[in-house]
Residue, then its C-alpha position, 0 to 999 in steps of 0.5 A: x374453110x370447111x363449111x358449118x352446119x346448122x341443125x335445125x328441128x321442126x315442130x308442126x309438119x303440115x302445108x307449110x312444115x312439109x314444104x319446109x322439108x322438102x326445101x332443105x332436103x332438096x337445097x340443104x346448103x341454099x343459104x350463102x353463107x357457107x353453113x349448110x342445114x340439117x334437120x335433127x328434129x321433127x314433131x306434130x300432133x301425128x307420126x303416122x299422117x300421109x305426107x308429102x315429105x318423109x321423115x321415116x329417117x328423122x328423129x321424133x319428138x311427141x313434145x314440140x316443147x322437147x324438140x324445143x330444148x333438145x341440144x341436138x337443134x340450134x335452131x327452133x322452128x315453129x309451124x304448129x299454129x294458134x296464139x296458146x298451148x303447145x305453140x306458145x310454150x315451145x317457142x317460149x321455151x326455145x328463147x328462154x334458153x337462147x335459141x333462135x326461133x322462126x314461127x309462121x305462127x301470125x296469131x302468136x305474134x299478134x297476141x303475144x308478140x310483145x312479151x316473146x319480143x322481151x324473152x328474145x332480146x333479154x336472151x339474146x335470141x332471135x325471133x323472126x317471122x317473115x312467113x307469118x305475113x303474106x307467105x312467101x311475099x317480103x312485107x316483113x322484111x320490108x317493113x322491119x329493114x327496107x324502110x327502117x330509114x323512113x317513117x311510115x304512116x301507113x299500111x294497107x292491103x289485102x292479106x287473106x287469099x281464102x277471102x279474095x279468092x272467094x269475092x272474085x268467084x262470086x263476081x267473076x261466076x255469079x255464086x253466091x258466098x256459101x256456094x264458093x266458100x264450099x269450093x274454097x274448102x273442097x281446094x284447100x283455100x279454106x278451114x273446115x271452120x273457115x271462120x278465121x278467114x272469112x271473119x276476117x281474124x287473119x287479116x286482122x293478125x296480120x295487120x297488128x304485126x304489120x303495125x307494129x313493124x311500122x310504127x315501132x309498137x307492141x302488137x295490139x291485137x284487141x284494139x283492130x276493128x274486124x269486120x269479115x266478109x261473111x255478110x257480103x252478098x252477091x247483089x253488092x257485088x254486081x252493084x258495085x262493080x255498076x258503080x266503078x268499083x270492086x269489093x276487097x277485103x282490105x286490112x289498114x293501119x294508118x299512124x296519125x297525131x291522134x294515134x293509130x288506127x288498125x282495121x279490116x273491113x270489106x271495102x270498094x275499091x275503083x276498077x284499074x286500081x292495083x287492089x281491084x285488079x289482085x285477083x284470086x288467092x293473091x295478096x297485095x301491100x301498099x306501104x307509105x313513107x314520109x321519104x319514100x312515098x308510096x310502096x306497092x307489093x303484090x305475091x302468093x300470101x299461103x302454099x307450101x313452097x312460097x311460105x316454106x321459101x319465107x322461113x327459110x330466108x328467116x333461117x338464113x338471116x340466123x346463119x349471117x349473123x343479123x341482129x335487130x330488134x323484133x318490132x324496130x324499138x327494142x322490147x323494153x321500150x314497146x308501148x301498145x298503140x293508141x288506138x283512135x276511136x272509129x267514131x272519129x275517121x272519116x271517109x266514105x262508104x257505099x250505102x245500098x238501101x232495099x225499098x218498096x216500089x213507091x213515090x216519095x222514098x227517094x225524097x225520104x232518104x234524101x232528107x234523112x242524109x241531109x239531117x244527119x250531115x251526110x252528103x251524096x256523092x252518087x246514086x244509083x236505082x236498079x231494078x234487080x230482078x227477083x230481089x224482093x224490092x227495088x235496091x237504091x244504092x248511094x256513095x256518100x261524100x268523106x263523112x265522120x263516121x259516126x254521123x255515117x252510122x246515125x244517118x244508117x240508123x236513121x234511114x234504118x227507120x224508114x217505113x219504106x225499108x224493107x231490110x237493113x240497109x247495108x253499108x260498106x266503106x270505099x277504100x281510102x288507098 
């Protein structure tokens, strides 16, 4: 039997395009299903880049939507980025007419992945996204088709490598957040505006996909509480980790009779636990189902190679046939989630205080928890030198959110306050 081709065109040629082309080119008949690739098509905003792929030999296309709808490709991938313009309206574009699309694109997905969801299905299209999440890591394909025969209540890790890189800098070399952030850039862990990143924007896309595989749900990008890891300071970090923990930024998503909560927050997480120990550039996932329990995966969340690994297991999914809604229930069903007000979660939270050297603060503040319904778990008093006060820092007991920030707001007002007090939560992994 003679082998089939599968024609394949490529809008967007960056870390992620170029890795791409260079798999194919290297491996066209990886997949197997007995159909070997083709690339009949690329596009991005320049032909004349540097690169590390050449395509010299491949047909260009100025208009990603042009490649999109060419009927020389059978297969439509889009690496541009960005929820809207060009990417949003190719992929459009290519499921309109029945073509399949693979996307890296996790901001596309997040904002707009209910409505794409419709236009697939209702053109018998599919619509696949592995590499949008945890790059070449499997948390797509494990939500959407390990777990489809359990119920999942929950989801969370770490999934932005740019900021775990730069938190582990900071603890591991004693630099402050600017100062490693400069050399994430200078390695290419970080955009010239690494805002996406460090304000936690990323993680957030990729959690609202998250949630939406788990727990059968339209994306609901607007709903994620965001916080980024931005105004974490290097004195926390020494602080924390004197109190037994280590500072992550970690993505969540957990499903409850009140609805679902999605969230990214710096948070503490114990030494030895597996989201204190994923260092560097990595990323890593727990998964809990009802059945199952608790699923725990660990790999490279960006690259070229481990990213480009991960749309072509997309592409080869195309090649077998596989047919499955996009978010578990099929589009006409999806409802976005019902978010739960945070006011209303409860857990714990490391709360550091930066207080004039004087009698009877301790009492104060003490008294001001008590007040406002907070416990104290721990408590620590560090003279830190050159830190314009003596920091006191505590862990609360499992607190109602909204009593945890009135006590903040309370001690806020203290006299002896030299500077807001600063608050971050302790992992609930």
């Amino acid at each position: 039997m003679a082998k089939q081709t599968l024609r394949i065109g490529i809008a967007g040629l960056g870390t992620v395009g170029g890795g791409l082309l260079n798999l194919l080119s290297e491996r066209p008949d990886f997949a197997p299903a007995g159909t070997t690739t083709a690339i009949t098509g690329v596009s991005a905003r320049s032909r004349t880049r540097a690169r590390s792929a050449d395509i010299s030999n491949l047909p260009w296309f100025d208009d990603p939507v042009a490649l999109a709808i060419s009927p020389d490709n059978d297969v439509f991938v889009e690496l541009i980025g960005g929820a809207e313009g060009p990417a949003k309206a190719a992929v459009e574009a290519a499921l309109k007419l029945g073509k399949p699309v693979v996307t890296a694109n996790k901001a596309l997905i997040a904002v707009h992945g209910a409505e794409l969801a419709a236009l697939a299905e209702a053109n018998g299209a599919p619509l696949l996204f592995e590499a949008a999440v945890m790059g070449g890591t499997p948390a797509v394909k494990m939500l959407r088709e390990a777990m489809v025969g359990d119920e999942v209540e929950a989801v969370a890790g770490i999934l932005n490598g740019t900021c775990n890189y730069i938190l582990t800098e900071m603890e591991e070399t004693g630099r402050s957040f600017a100062a490693v952030l400069g050399e994430a850039q200078d390695l290419g862990y970080a955009e010239a505006d690494p805002t996406t990143d460090v304000g936690g924007f990323d993680a957030a896309h990729k959690i609202t996909i998250l949630a939406a595989l788990a727990f059968g749900c339209a994306p609901n990008f607007a709903a994620a509480q965001v916080e980024g890891i931005d105004q974490v300071e290097l004195l926390d970090i020494h602080l924390a980790r004197d109190l037994g923990y280590r500072i992550r930024l970690v993505a969540q998503a957990t499903r409850s009779d009140a609805g679902v909560t999605v969230s990214v927050h710096p948070a503490l997480a114990p030494l030895g636990h597996p989201l204190a120990e994923t260092k560097g550039p990595l990323n890593a996932l727990f998964i809990e189902g009802r059945r199952i329990g608790r699923i725990f995966i660990q790999g490279p969340g960006a690259g070229a190679g481990p990213t480009a690994a991960a749309v072509a297991a997309d592409i080869a999914d195309i090649m077998t046939g596989a047919v499955r809604p996009v978010f578990q229930a099929p589009a006409t069903a999806l409802k976005p989630f019902a978010a739960v007000d945070a006011a209303h979660a409860v857990g714990r939270a490391y709360v550091r205080l930066m207080v004039k050297d004087e009698p009877g603060v301790i009492a104060a503040v003490s008294e001001t928890l008590a007040e406002a319904g907070v416990s104290i778990d721990s408590f620590l008093q560090k003279p830190v030198h050159d830190a314009g006060g003596v920091p006191i820092v505590l862990t609360t007991h499992a607190t109602p959110e909204s009593a945890l920030l009135e006590a903040i707001r309370r001690i806020g007002a203290l006299p002896a306050l030299l500077q807001a007090p600063k608050m971050l939560r302790i992992a609930r992994i």
